[in-house]
DSSP file (Angstrom, degrees, kcal/mol; ACC not computed):
  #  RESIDUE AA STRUCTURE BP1 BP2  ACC     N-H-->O    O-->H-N    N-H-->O    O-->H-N    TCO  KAPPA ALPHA  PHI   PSI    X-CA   Y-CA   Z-CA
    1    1 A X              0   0    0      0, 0.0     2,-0.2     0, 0.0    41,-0.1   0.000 360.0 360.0 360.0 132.5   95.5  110.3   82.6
    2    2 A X    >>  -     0   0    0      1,-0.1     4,-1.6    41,-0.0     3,-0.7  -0.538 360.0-110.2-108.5 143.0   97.6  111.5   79.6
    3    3 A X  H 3> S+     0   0    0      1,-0.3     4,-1.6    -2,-0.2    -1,-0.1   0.722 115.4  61.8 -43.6 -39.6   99.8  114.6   80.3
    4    4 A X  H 3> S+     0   0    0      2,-0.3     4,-2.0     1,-0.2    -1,-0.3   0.774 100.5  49.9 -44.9 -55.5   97.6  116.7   78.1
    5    5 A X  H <> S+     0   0    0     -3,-0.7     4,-2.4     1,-0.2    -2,-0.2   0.855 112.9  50.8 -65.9 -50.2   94.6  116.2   80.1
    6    6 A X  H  X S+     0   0    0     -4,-1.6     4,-3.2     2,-0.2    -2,-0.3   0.928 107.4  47.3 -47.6 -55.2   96.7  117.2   83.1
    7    7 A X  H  X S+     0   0    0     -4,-1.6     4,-0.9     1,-0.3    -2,-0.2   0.947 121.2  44.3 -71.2 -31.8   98.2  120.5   81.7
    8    8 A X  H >X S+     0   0    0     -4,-2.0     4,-2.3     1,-0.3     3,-0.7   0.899 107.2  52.1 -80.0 -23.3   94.4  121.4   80.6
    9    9 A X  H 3X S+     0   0    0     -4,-2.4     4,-1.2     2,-0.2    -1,-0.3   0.903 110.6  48.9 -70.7 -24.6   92.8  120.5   83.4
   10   10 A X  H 3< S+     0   0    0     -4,-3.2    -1,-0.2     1,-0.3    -2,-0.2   0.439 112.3  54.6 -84.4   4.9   95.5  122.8   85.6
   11   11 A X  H XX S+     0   0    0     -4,-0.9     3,-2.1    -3,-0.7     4,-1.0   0.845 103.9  46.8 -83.2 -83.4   94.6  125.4   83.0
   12   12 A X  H 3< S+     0   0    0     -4,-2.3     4,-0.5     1,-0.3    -2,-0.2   0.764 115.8  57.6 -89.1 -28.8   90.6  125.2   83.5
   13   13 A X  T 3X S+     0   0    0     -4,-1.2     4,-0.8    -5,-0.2    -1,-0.3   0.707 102.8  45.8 -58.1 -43.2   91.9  125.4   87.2
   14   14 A X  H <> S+     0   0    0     -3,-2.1     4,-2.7     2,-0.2    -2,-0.2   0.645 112.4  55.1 -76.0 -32.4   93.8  128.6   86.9
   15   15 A X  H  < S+     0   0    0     -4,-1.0     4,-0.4     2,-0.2    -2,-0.2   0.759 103.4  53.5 -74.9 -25.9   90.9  130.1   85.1
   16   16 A X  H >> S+     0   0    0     -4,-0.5     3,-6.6    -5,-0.4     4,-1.6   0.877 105.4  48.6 -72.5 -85.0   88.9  129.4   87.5
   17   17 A X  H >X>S+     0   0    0     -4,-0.8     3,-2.8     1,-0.3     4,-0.9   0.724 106.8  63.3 -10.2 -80.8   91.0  131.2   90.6
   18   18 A X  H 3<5S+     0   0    0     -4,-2.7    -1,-0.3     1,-0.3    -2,-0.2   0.553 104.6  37.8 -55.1  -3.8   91.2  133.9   88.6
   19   19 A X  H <45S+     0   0    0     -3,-6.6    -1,-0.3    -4,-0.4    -2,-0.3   0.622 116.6  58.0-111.7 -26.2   87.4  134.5   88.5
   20   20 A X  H <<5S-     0   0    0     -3,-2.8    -2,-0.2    -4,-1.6    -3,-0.2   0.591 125.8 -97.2 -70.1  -5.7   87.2  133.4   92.3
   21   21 A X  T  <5S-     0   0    0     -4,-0.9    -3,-0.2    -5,-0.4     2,-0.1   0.178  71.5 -72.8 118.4 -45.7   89.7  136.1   93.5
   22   22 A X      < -     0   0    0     -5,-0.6     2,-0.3    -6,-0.1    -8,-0.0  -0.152  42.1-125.7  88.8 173.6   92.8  133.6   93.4
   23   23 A X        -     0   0    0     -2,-0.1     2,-0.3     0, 0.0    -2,-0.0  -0.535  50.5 -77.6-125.2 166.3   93.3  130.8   95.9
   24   24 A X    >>  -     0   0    0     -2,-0.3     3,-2.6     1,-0.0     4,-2.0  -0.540  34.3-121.2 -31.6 126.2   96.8  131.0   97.6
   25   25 A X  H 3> S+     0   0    0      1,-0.4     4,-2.2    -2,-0.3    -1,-0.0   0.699 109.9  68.5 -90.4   0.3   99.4  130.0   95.8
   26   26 A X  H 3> S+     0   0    0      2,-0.2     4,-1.5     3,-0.1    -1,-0.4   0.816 106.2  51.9 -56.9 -42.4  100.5  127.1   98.5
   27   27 A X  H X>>S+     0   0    0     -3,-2.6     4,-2.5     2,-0.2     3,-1.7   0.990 107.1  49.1 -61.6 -52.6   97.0  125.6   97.2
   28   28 A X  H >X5S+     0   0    0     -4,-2.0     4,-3.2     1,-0.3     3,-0.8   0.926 114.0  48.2 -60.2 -60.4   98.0  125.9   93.4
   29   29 A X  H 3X5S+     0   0    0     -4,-2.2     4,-1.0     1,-0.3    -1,-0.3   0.637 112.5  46.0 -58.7 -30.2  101.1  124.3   94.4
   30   30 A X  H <X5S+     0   0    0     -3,-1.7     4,-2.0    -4,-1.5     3,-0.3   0.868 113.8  47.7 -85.1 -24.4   99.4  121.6   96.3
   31   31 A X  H <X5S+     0   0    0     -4,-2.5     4,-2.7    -3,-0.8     5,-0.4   0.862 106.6  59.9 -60.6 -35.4   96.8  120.9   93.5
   32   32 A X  H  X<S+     0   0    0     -4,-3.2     4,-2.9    -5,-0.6    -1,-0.2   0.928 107.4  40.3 -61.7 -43.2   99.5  120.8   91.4
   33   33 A X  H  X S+     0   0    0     -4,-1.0     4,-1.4    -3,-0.3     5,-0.4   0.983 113.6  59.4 -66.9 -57.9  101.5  117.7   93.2
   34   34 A X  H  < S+     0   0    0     -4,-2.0     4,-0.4     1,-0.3    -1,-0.2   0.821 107.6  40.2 -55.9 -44.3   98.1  116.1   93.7
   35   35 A X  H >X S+     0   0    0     -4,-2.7     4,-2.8     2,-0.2     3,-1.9   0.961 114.1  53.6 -74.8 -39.3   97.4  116.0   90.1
   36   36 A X  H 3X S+     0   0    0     -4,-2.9     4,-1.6    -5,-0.4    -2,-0.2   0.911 111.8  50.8 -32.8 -62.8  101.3  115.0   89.4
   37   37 A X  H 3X S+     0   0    0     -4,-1.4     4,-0.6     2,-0.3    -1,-0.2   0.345 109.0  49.2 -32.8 -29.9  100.5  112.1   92.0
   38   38 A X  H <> S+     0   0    0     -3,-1.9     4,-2.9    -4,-0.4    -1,-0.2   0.743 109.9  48.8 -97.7 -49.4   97.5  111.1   90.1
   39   39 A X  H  < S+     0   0    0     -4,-2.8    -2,-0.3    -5,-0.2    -3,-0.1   0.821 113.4  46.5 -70.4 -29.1   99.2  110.9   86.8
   40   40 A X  H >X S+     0   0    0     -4,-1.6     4,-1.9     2,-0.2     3,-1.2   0.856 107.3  63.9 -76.4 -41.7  102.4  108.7   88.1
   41   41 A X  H 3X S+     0   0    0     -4,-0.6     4,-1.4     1,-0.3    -2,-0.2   0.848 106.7  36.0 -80.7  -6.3  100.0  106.6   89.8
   42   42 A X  H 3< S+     0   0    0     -4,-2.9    -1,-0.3     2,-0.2     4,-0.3   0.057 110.3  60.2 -99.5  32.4   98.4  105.5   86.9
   43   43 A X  H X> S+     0   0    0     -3,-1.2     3,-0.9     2,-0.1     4,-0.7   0.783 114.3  42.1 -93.0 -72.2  101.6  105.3   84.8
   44   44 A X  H >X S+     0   0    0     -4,-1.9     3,-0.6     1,-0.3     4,-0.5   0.822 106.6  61.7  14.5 -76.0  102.5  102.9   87.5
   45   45 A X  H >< S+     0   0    0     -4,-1.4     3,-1.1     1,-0.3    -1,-0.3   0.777  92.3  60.8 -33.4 -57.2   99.4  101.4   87.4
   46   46 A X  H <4 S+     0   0    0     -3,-0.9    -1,-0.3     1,-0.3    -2,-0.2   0.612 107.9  47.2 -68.3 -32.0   99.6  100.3   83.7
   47   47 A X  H << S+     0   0    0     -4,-0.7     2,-0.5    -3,-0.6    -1,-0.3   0.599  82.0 104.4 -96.8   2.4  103.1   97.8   84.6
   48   48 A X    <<  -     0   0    0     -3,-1.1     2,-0.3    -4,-0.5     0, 0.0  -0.794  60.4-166.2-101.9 113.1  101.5   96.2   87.7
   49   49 A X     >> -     0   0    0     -2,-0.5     4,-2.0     1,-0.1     5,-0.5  -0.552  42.8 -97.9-104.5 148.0  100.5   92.6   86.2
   50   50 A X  H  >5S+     0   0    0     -2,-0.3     4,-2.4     1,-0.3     3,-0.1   0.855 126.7  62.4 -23.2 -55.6   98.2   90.5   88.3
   51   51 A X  H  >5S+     0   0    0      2,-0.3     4,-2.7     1,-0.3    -1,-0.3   0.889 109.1  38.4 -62.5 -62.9  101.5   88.8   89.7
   52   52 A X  H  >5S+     0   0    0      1,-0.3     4,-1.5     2,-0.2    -1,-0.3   0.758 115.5  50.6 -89.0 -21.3  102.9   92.1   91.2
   53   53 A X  H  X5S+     0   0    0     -4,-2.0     4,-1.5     2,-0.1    -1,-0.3   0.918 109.0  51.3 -49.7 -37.8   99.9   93.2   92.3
   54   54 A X  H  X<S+     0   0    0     -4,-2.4     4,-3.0    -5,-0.5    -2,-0.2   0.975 108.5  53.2 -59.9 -57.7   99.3   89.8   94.0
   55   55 A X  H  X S+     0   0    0     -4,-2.7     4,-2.7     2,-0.2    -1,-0.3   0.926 105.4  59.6 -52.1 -40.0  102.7   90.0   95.7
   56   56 A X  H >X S+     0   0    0     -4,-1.5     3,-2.5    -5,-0.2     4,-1.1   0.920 103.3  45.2 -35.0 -85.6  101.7   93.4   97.0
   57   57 A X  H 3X S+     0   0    0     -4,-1.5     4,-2.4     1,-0.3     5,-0.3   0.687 109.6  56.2 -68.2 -10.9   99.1   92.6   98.8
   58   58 A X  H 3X S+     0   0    0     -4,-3.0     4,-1.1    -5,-0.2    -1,-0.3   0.897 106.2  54.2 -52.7 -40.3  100.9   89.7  100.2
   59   59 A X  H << S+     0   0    0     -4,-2.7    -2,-0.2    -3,-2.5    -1,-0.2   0.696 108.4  46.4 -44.2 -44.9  103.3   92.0  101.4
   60   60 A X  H  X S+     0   0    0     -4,-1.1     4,-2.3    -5,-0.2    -2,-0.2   0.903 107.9  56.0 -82.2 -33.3  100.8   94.3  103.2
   61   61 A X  H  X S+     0   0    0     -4,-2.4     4,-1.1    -5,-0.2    -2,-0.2   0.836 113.1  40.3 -62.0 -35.6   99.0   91.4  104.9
   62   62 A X  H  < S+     0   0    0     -4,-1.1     2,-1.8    -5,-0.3     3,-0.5   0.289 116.3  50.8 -77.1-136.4  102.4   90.2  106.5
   63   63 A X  H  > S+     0   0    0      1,-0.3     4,-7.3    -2,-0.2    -2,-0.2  -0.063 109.6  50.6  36.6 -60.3  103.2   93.7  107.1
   64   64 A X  H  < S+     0   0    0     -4,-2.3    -1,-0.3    -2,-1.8    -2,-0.2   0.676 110.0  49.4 -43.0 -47.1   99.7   93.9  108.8
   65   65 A X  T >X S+     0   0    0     -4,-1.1     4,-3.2    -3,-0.5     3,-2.0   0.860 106.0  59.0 -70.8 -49.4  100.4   90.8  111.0
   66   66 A X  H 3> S+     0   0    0      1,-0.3     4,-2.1     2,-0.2    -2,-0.2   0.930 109.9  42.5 -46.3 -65.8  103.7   92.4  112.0
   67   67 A X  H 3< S+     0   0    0     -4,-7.3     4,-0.4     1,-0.2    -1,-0.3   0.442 113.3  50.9 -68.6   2.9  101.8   95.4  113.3
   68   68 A X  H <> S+     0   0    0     -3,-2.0     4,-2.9     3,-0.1    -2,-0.2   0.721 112.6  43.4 -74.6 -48.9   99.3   93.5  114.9
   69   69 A X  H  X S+     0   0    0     -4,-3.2     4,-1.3     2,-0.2    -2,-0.2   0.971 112.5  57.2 -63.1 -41.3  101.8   91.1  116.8
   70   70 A X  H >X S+     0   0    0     -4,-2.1     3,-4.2    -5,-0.3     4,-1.8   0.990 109.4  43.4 -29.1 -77.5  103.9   94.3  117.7
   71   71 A X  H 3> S+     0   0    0     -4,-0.4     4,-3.4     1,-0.3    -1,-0.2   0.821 112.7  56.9 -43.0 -33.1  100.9   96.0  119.4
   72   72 A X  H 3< S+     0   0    0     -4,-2.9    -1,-0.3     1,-0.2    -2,-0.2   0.709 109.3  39.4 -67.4 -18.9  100.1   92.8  121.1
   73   73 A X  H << S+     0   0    0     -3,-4.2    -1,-0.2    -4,-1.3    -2,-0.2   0.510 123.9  41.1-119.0   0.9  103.2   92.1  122.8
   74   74 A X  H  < S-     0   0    0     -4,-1.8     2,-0.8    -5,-0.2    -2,-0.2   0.859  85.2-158.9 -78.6 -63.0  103.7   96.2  123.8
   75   75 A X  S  < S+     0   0    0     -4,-3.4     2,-0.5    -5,-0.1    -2,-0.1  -0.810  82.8  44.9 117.6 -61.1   99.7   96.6  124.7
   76   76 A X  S    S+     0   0    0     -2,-0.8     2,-0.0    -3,-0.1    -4,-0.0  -0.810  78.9 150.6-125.4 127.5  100.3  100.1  124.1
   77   77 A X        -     0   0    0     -2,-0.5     2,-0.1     4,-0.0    -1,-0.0   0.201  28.6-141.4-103.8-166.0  102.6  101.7  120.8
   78   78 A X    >>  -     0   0    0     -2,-0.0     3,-3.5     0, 0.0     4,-1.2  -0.593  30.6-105.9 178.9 142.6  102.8  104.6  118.9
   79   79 A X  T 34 S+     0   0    0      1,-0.2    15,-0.3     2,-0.2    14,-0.3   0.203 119.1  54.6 -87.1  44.2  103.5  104.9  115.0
   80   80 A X  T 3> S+     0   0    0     -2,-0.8     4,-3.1     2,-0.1    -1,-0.2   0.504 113.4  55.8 -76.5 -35.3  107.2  106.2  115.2
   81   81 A X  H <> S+     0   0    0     -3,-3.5     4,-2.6     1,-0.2     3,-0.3   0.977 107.5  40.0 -51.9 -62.6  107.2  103.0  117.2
   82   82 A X  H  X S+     0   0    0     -4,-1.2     4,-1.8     1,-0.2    -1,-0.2   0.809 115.3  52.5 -35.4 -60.1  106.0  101.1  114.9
   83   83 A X  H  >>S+     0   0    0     -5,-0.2     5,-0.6     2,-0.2     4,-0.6   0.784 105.8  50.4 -26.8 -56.3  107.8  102.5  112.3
   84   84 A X  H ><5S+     0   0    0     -4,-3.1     3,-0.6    -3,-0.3    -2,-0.2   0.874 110.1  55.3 -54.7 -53.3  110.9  102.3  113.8
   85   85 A X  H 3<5S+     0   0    0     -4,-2.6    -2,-0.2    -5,-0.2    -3,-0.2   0.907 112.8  40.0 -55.8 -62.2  110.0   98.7  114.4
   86   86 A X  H 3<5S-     0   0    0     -4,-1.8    -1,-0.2    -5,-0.1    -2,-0.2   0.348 102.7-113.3 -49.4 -21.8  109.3   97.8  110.8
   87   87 A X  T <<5S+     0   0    0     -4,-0.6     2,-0.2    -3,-0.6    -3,-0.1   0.290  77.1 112.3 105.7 -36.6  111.5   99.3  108.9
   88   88 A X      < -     0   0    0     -5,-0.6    -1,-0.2    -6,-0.2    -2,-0.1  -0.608  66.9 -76.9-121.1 147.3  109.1  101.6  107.3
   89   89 A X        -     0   0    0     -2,-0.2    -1,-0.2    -3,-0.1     4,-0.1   0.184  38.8-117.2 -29.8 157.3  107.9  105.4  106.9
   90   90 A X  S >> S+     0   0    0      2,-0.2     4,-1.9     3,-0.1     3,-0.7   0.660 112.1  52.4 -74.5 -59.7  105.9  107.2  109.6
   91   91 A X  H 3> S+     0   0    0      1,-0.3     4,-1.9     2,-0.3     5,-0.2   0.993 106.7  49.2 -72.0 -63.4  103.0  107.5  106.9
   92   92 A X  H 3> S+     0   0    0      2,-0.3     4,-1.9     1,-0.2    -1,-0.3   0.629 104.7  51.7 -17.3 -49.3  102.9  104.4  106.1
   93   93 A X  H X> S+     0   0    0     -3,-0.7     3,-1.9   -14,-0.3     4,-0.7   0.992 114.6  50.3 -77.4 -78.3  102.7  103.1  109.4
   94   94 A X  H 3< S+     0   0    0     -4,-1.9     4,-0.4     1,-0.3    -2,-0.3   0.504 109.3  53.3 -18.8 -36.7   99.8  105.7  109.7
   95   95 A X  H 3X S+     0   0    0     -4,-1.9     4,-2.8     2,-0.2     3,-0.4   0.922 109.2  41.8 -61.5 -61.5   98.3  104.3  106.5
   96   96 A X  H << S+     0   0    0     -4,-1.9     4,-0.2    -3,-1.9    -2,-0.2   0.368 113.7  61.7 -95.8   2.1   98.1  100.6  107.4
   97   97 A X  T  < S+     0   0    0     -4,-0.7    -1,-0.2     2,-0.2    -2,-0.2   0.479 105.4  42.4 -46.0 -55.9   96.9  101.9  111.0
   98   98 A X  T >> S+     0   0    0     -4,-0.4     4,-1.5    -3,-0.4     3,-1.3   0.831 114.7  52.3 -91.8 -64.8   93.8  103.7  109.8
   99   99 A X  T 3< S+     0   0    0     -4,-2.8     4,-0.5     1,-0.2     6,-0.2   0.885 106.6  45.3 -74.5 -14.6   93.0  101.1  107.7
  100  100 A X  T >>>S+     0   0    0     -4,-0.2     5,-4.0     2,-0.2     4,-2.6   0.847 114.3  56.1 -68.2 -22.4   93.1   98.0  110.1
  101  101 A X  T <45S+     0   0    0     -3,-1.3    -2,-0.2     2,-0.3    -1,-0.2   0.867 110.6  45.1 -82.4 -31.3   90.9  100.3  112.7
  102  102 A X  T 3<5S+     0   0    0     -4,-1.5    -1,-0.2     1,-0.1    -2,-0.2   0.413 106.7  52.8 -62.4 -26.4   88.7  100.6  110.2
  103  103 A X  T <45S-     0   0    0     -3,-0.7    -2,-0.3    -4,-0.5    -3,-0.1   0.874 118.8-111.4-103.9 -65.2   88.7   97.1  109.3
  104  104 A X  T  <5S+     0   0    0     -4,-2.6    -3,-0.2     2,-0.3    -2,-0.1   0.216  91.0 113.0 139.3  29.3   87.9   96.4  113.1
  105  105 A X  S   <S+     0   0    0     -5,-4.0     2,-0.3    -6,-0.2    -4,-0.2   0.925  78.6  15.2 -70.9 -39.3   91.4   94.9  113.4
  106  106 A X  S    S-     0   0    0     -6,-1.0     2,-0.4    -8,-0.1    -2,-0.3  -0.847  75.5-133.1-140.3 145.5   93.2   97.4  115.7
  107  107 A X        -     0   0    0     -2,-0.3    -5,-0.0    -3,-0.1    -6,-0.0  -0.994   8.6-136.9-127.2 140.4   91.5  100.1  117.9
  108  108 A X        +     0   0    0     -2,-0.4     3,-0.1     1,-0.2   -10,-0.0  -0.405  36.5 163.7 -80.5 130.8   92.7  103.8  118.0
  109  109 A X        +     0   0    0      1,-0.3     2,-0.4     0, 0.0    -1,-0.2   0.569  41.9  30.3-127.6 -24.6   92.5  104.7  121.6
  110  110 A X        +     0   0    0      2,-0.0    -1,-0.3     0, 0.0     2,-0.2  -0.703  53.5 173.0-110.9 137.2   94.4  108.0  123.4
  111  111 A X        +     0   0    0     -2,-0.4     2,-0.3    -3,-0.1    -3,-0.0  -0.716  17.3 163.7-152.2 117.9   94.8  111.3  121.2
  112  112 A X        -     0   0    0     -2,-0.2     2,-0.1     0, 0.0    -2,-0.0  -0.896  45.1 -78.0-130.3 164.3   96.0  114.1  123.1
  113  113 A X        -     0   0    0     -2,-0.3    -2,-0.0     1,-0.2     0, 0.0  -0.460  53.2-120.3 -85.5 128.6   97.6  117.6  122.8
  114  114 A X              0   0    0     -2,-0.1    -1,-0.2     1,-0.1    -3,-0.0   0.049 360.0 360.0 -39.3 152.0  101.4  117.2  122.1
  115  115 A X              0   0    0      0, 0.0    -1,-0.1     0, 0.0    -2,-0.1   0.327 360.0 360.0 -97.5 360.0  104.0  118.8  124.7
């Protein structure tokens, strides 16, 4: 997405709000990252050769086993644990979390109200 495209589209965005009422301006601000976000990741996107993708997803699949063995040899985690354990971001750990449970790797089980 070319910068241009961005600034107009947050522009057709503004016009809009203003015929709704306005939105809050914590929204504009979040649309605004989101579209930033959108535009870096395909600027990003455009250097990633077959090769560095390839290594990625090697990287997540080890990554993937890591949290699998973890969980196995706890029975029961949590992802600061996990985190902690790894090296790696809270989201992250969240990330690769949702998608293995999803995958039918790992199953989600307790959520309960925080203390």
């Amino acid at each position: 997405m070319k910068q241009e495209d961005t600034r107009m589209g947050m522009g057709m965005m503004q016009d809009m709000m203003k015929g709704m009422g306005g939105i809050p301006e914590m929204c504009m601000k979040m649309m605004q990252q989101m579209t930033g976000s959108v535009t870096e990741t395909a600027g990003i996107a455009f250097f990633a050769t077959p090769e560095i993708r390839g290594l990625f997803e090697e990287w997540a699949r080890a990554l993937e086993e890591e949290i699998i063995t973890f969980v196995k040899e706890k029975q029961r985690t949590s992802p600061p644990d996990i985190a902690a354990k790894l090296k790696i971001s809270e989201e992250s750990v969240l990330f690769f979390i949702g998608k293995m449970a999803r995958e039918g790797k790992l199953i989600i089980g307790e959520i309960r109200v925080s203390k």
